[in-house]
MIVOZA-430529 format. One record per residue: residue number from 1; residue in one letter; x, y, z of N, C-alpha, C, O in turn. Coordinates in steps of 0.05 Angstrom, whole numbers, m for minus. Atoms other than C-alpha are relative to their C-alpha. Layout:
MIVOZA-430529
REC num residu n_east n_north   n_up ca_east ca_north  ca_up c_east c_north   c_up o_east o_north   o_up
REC NUM      A      X       Y      Z       X        Y      Z      X       Y      Z      X       Y      Z
...
This chain:
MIVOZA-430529
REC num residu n_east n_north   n_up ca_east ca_north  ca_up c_east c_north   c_up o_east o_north   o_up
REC   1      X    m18     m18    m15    m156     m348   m470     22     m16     13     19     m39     20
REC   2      X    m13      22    m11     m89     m370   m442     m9       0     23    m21      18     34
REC   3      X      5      17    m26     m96     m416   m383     23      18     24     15      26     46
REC   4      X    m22      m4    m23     m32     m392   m344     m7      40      6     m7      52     27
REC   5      X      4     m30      2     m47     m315   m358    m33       0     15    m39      20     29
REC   6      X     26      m8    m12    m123     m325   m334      8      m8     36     m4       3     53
REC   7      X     m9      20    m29     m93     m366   m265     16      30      5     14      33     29
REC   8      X    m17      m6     m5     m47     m309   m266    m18      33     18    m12      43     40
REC   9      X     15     m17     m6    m104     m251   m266    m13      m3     19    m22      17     31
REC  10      X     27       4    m22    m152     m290   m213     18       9     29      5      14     49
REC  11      X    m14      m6    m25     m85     m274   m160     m5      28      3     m4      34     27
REC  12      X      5     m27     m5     m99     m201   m166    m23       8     25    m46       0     29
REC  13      X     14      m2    m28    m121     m176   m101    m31      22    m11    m31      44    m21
REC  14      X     16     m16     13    m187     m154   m120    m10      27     20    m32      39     16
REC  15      X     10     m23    m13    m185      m94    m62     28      17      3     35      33     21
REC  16      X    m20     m23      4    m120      m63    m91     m7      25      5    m29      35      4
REC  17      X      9     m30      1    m109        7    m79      7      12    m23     20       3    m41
REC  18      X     m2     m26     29    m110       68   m128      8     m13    m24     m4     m22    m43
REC  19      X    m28      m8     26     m40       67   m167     m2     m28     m6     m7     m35    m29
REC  20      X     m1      23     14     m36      m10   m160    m27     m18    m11    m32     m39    m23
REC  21      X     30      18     18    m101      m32   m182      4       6    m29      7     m14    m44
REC  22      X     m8       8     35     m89      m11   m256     23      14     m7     22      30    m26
REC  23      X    m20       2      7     m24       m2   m257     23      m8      9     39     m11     m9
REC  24      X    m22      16      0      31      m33   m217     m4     m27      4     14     m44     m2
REC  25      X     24      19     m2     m21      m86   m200     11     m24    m27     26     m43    m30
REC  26      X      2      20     38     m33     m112   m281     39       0     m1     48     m23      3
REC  27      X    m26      m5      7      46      m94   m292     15     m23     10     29     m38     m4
REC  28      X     m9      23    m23      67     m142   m232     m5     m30    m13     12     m47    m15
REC  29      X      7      21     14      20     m196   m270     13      m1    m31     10     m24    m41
REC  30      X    m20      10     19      65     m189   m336     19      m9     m7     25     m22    m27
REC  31      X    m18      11     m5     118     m199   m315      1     m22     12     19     m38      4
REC  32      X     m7      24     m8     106     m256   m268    m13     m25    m21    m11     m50    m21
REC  33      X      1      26     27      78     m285   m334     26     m18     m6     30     m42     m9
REC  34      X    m27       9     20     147     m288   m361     26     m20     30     47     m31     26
REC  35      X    m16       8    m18     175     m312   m292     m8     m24     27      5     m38     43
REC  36      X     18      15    m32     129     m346   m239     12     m24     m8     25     m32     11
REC  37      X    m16      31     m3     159     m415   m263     30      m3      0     44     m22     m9
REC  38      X    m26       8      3     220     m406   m255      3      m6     35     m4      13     49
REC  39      X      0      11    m23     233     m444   m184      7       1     23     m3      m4     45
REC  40      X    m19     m13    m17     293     m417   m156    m16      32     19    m12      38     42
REC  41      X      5     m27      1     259     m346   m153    m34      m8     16    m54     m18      6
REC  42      X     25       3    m20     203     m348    m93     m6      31      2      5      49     m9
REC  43      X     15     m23    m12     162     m295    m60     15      11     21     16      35     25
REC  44      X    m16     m21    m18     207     m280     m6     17       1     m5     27      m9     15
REC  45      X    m21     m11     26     262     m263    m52     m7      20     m8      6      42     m6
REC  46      X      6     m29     14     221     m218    m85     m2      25     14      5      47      4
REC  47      X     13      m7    m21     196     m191    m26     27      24      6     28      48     10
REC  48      X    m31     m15    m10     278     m176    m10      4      21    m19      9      44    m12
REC  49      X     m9     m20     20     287     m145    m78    m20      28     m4    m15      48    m16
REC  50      X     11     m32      4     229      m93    m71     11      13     23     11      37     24
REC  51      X    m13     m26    m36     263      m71      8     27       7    m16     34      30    m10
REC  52      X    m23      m7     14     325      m65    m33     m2      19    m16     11      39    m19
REC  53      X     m9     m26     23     305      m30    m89     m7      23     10      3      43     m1
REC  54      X     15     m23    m17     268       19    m43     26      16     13     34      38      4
REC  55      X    m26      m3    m13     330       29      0     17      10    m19     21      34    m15
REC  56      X    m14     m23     18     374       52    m61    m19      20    m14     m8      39    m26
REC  57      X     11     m27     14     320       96    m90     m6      21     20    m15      43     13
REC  58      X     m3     m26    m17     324      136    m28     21      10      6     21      32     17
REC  59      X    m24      m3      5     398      131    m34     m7      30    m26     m4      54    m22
REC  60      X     m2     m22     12     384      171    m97    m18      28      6    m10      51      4
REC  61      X     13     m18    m26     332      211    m60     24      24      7     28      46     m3
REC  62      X    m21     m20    m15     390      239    m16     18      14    m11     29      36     m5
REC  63      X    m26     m17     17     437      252    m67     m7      19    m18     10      31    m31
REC  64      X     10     m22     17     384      301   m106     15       8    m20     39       3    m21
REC  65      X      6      m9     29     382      329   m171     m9     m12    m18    m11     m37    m18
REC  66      X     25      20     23     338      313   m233      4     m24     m2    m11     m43      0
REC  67      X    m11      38     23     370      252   m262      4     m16     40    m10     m36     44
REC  68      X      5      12    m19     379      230   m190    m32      m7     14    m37     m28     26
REC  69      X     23      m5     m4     306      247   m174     m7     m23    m21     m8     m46    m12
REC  70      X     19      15     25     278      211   m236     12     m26     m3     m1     m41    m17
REC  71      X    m13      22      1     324      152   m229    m14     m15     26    m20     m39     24
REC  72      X     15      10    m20     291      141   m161    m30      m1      6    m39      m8     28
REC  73      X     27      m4      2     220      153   m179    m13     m22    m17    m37     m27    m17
REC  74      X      1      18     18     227       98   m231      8     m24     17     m5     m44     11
REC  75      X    m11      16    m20     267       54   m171    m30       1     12    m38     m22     14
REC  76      X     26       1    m20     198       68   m133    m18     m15    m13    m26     m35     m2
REC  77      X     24      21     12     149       38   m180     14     m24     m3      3     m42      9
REC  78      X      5      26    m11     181      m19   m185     13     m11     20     12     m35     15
REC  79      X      8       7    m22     197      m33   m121    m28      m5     10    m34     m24     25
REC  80      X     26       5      0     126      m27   m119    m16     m28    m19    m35     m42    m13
REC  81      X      9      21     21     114      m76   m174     13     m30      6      1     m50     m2
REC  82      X    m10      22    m19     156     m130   m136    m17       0     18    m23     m22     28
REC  83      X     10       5    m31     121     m117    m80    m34     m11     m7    m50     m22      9
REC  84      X     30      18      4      53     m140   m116      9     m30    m17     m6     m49    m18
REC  85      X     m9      21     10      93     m191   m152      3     m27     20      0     m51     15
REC  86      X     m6      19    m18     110     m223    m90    m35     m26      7    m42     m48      0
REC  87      X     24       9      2      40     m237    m69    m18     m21    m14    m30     m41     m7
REC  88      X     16      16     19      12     m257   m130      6     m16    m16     m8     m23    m35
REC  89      X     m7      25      3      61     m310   m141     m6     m23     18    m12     m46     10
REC  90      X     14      17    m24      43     m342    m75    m21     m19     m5    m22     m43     m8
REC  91      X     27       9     15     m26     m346    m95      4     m20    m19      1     m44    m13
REC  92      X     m9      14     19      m5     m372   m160      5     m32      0     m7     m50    m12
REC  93      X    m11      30     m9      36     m431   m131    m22      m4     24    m34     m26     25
REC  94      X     18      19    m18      m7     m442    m77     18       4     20     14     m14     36
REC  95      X    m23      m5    m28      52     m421    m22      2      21     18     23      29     28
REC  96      X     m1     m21    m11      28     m368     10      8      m9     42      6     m31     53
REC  97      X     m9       5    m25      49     m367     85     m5      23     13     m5      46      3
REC  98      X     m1     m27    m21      41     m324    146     26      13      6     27      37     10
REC  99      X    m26     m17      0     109     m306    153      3       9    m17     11      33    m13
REC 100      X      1     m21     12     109     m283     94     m6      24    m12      6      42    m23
REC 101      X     20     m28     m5      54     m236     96      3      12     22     m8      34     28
REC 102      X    m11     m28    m24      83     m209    157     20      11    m14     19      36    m12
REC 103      X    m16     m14      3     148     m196    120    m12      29    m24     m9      54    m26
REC 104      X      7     m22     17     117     m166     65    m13      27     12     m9      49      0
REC 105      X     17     m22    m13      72     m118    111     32      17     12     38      41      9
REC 106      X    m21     m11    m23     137     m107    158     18      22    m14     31      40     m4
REC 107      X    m24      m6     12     176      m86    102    m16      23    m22      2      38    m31
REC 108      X     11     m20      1     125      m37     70     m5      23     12     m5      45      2
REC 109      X     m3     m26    m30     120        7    139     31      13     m8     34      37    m11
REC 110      X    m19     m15     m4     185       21    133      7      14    m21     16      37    m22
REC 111      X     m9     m17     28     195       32     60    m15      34      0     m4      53    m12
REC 112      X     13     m18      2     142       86     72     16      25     28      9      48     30
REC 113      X    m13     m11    m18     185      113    128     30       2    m12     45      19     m3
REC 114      X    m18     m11     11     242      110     87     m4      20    m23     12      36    m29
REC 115      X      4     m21     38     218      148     18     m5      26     14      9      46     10
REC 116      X      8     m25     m6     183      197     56     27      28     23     30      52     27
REC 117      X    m17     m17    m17     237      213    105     26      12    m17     38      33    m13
REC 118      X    m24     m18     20     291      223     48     m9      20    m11      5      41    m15
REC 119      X     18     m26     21     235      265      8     11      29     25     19      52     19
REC 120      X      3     m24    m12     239      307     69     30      10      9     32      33     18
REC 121      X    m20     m10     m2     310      311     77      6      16    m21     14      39    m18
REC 122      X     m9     m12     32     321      325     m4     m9      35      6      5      54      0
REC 123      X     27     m29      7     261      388      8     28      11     18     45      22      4
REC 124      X    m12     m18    m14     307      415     67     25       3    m11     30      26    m18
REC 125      X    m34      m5     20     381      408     32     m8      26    m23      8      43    m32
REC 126      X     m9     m19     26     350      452    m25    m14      24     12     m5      45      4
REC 127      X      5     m26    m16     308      504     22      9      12     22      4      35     28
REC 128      X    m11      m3    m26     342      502     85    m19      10     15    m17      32     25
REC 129      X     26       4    m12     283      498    113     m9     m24     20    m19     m42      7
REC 130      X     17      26    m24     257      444    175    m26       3     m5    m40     m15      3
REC 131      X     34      19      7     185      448    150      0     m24    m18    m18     m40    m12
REC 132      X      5      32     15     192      386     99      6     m16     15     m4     m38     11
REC 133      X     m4      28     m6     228      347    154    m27      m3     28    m31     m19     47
REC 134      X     31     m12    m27     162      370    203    m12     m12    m21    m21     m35    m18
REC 135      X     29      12     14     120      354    151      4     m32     m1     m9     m47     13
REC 136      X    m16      32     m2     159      281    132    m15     m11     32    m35     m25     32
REC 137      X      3      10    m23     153      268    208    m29      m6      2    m37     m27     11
REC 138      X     33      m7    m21      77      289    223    m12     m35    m21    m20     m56    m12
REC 139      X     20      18     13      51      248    152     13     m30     14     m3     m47     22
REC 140      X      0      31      0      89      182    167     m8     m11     34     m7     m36     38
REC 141      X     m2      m5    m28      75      194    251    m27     m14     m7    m31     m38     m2
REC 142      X     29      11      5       0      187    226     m8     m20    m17    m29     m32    m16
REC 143      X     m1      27     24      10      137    171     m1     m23     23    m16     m42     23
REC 144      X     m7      21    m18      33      100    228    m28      m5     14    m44     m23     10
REC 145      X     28      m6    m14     m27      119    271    m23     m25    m13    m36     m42     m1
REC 146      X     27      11     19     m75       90    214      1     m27      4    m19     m38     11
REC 147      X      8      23    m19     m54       22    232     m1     m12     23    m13     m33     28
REC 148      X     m6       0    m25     m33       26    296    m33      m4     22    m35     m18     42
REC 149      X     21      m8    m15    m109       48    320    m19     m33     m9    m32     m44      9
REC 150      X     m1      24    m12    m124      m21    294      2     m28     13    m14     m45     19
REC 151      X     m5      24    m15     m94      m70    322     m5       8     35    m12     m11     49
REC 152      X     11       0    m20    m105      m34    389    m29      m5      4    m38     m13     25
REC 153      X     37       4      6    m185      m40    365      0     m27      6    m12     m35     26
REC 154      X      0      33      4    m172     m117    354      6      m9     36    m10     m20     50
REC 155      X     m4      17    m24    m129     m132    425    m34      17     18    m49       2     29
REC 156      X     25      m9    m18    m192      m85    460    m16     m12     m1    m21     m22     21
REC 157      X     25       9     10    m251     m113    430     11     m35     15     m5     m43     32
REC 158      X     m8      20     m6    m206     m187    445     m6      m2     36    m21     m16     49
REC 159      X     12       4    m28    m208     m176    514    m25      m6     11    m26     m23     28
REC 160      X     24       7     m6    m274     m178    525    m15     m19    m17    m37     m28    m11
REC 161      X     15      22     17    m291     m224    470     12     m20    m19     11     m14    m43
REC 162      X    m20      10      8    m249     m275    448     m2     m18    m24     14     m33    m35
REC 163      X      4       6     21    m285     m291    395      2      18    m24     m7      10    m46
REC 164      X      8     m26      8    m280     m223    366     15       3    m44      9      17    m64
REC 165      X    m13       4     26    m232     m244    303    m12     m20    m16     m5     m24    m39
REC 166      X     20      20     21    m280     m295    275    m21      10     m3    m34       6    m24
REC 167      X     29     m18      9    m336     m254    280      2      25    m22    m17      39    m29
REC 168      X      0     m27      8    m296     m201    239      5     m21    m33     m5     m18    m55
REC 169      X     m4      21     24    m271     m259    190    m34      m8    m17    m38      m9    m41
REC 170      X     20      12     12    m341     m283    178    m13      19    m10    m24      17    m32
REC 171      X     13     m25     13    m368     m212    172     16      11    m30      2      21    m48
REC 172      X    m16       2     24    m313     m205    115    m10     m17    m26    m17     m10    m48
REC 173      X      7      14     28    m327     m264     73    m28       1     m6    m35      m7    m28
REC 174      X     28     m12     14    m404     m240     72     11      16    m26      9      10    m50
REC 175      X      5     m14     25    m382     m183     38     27      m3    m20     40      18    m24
REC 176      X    m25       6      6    m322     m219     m2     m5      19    m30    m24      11    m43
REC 177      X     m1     m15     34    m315     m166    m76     m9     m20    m20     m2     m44    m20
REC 178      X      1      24     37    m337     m201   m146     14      16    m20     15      41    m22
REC 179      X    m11      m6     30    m302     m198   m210    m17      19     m4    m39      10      0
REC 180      X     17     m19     32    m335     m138   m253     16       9    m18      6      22    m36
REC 181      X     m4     m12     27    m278     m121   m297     25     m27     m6     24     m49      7
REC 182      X    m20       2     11    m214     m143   m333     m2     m22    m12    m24     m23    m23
REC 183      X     m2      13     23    m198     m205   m373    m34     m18     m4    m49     m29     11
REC 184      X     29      21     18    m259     m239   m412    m22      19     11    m44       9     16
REC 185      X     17     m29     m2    m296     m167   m396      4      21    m18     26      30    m28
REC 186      X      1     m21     30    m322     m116   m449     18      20      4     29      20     26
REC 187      X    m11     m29      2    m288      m53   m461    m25      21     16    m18      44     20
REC 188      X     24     m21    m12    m352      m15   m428      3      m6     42      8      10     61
REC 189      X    m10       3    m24    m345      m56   m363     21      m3      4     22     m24     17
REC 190      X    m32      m7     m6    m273      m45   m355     m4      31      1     m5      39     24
REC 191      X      2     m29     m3    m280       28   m364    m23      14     25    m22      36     36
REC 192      X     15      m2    m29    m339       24   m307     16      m8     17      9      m3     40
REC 193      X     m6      18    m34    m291      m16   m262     21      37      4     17      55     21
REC 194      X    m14     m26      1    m236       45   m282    m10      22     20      0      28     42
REC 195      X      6     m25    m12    m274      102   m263     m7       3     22     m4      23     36
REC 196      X     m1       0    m31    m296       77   m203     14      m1     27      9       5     50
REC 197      X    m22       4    m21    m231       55   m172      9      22     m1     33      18      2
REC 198      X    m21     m23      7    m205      131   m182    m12      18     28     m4      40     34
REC 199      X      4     m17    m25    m246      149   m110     13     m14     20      7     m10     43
REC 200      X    m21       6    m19    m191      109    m78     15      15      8     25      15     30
REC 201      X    m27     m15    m13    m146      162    m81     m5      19     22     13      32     33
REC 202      X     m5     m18    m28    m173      201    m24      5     m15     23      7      m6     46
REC 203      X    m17      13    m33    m150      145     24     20      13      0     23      17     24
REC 204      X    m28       6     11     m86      160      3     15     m12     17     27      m3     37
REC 205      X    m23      21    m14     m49      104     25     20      m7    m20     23       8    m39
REC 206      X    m22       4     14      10       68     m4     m1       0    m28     16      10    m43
REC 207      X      6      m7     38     m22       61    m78      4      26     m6     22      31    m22
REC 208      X    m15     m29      9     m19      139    m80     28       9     10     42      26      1
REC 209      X    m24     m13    m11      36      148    m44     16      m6    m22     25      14    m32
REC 210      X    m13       9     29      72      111   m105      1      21    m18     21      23    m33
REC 211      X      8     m19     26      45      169   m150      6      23     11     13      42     m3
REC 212      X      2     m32     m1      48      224   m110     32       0      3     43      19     m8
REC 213      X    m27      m3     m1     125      205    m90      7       4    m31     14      27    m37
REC 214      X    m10      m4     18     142      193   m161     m5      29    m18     13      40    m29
REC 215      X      5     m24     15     109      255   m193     13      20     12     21      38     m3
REC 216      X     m9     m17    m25     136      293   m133     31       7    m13     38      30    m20
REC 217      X    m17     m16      0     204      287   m147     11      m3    m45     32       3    m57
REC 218      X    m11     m13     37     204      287   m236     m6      22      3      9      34    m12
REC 219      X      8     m34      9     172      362   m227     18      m3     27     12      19     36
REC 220      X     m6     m21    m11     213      369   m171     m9      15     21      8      27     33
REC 221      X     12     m11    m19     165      397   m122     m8     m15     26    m31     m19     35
REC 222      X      6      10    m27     177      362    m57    m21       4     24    m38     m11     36
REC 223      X     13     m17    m28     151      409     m2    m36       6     m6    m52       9     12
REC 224      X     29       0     14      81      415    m46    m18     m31     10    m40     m36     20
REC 225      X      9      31     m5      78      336    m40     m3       4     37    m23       3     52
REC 226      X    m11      15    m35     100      327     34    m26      17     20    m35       3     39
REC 227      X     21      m8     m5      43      379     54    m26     m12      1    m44     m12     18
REC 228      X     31      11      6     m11      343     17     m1     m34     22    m18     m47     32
REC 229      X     m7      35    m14      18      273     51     m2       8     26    m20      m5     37
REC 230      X      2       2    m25      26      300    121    m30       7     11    m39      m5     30
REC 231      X     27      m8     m8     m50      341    123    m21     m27     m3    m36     m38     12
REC 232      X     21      40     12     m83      270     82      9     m15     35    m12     m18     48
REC 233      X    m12      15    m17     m40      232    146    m12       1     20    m15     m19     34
REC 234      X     m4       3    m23     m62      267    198    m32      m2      5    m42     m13     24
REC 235      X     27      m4     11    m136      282    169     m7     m40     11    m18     m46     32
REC 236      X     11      29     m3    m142      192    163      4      m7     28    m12     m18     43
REC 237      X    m10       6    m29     m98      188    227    m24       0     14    m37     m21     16
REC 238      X     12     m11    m25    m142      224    279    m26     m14     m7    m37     m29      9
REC 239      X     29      15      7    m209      201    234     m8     m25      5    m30     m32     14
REC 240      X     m2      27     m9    m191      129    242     m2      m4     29    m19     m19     38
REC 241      X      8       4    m30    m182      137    318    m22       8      1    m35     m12     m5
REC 242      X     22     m13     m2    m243      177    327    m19     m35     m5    m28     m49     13
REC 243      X     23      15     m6    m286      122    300      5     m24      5    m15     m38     10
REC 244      X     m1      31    m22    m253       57    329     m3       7     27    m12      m9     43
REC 245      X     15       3    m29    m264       86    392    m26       6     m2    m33      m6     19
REC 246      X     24       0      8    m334      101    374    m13     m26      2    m27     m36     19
REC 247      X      3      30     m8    m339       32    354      3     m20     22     m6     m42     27
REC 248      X     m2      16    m32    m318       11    421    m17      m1     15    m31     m19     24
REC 249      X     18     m14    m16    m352       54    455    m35     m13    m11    m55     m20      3
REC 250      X     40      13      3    m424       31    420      0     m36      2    m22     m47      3
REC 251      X      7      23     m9    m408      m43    432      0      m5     25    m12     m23     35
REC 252      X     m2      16    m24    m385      m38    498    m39      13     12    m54      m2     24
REC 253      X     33      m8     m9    m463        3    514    m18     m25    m12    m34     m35      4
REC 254      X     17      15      0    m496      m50    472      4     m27     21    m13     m39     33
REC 255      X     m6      22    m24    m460     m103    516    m16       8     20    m31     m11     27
REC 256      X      8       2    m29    m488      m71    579    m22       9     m1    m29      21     20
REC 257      X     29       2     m5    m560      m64    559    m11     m31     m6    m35     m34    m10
REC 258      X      3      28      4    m554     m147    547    m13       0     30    m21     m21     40
């Protein structure tokens, strides 16, 4: 098997979501076949060119109609496909950095605050309607929510225990994922890894959001999408709070029967 193509598959984050686990995911790894050596061309480059391409596909977003619609639905995946490209050149070279896994995080929040907020302008331009930019608002309000609830979990839990991020690190690499599918794997276990990664999509986080934006606007049916995104949003939102304070709440009781 080639050497550079197997080095190329072990960068694949093996807790992708949905859309990019088998497909912008592998896609990202074909291309940086044909490119990861080239020297000039780093990860935070790439990083720039998926906030860019995002940024004009909501340009066409705003300017609606089909061929505008479908020109920016195609702008979305790969923006998306940069944005795993970035990553899993890092890996690759061995250059991964904390700044640049902040930019890349920093610069995903917003893309998802930009697609969705044009979706919901496009829906209102063609119904004259303020429910898509209500809906727009609520899903990315709670998108936000979903991580927001934890890093307040992390500084809470910190306060009182300042060990509280190594204890979550070490509880992590217990349960670190194993390989079970893709290269130098049968056709039987590949189609087990398949079918199993397809109960990702009721997170729906950014891997669907990829699919449901793009399908959203080739048919056309914005205000259908922006419904399913803001109820999913607010559904993980509120659920996520609920059980980090739960979680709080039952450590700080076991603390005080110590």
């Amino acid at each position: 098997m080639n050497e550079k193509l197997t080095r190329l598959w072990a960068t694949k984050n093996k807790n992708d979501e949905w859309w990019s686990s088998f497909v912008t995911s592998p896609l990202a790894i074909a291309i940086n076949y044909l490119v990861v050596d080239i020297r000039w061309l780093n990860p935070n480059l790439i990083t720039l060119f998926s906030f860019i391409t995002a940024i004009i596909s909501a340009l066409f977003i705003v300017a609606s109609g089909t061929a505008n619609f479908i020109i920016a639905a195609i702008l979305i995946h790969w923006s998306h496909i940069l944005d795993c490209m970035d990553g899993q050149m890092a890996r690759y070279r061995k250059t991964s950095s904390l700044s640049g896994s902040f930019f890349d995080k920093l610069t995903d929040q917003i893309q998802v605050t930009i697609w969705f907020g044009s979706v919901g302008y496009a829906a209102y331009a063609q119904s004259q309607s303020v429910l898509p930019i209500f809906l727009a608002f609520t899903g990315v309000a709670f998108y936000s929510l979903r991580g927001y609830v934890k890093y307040v979990t992390i500084y809470t839990e910190m306060s009182r225990n300042s060990g509280y991020l190594e204890r979550l690190s070490k509880e992590a690499s217990r349960v670190k994922k194993k390989e079970t599918a893709g290269l130098g794997y049968g056709v039987l276990a590949n189609f087990r890894w398949f079918m199993g990664e397809q109960k990702k999509f009721f997170s729906f986080d950014e891997g669907v959001f990829i699919f449901m934006l793009s399908l959203a606007l080739v048919i056309d049916k914005l205000t259908p999408m922006l419904w399913v995104f803001a109820t999913s949003q607010l559904f993980h939102g509120l659920t996520r709070g609920w059980q980090r304070g739960y979680q709080i709440s039952r450590n700080q009781t076991v603390i005080n029967k110590k």
